[in-house]
C-alpha positions, -999 to 999 in steps of 0.1 A, spaced: 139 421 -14 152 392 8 188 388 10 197 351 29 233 353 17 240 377 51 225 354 72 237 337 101 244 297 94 219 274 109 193 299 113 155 283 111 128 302 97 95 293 93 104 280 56 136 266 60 168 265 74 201 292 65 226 270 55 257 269 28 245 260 -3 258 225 -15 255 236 -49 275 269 -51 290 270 -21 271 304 -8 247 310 21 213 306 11 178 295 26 179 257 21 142 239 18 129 210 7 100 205 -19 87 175 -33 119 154 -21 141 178 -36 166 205 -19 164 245 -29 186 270 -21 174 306 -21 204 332 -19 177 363 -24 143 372 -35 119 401 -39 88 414 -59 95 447 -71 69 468 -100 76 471 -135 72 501 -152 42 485 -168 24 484 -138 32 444 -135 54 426 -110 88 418 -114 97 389 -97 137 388 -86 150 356 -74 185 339 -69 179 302 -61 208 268 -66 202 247 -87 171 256 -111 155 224 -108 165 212 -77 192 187 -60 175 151 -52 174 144 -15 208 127 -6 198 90 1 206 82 38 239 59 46 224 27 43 257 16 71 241 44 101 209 21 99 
């Protein structure tokens, strides 16, 4: 399991950057998709006592923040 929420702010990884979350107000992995903004606090695959995967995940908001328009006045 991946835990973001200890991170160091403004950390870059490979898929994003640490960052506090807009949304909630925790640290989190911030990264945008499809012109929206994620935040991931913590993740992990762990198996089921099936034999399946159980996927764990902690992410702001569940569908995603729109991008924040830029400030039409810094243009």
């Amino acid at each position: 399991m991946t835990d973001y929420t200890n991170r160091i702010v403004g950390t870059k990884l490979n898929t994003g950057k640490i960052d506090i979350c807009t949304y909630c107000g925790r640290v989190g992995l911030v990264k945008s998709i499809n012109g929206k903004i994620f935040v991931t606090h913590f993740e992990g695959i762990t198996p089921s006592e099936e034999g399946d995967a159980q996927i764990w995940d902690d992410e702001c908001p569940k569908k995603g923040i729109p991008l924040k328009p830029s400030n039409p006045e810094s243009h």
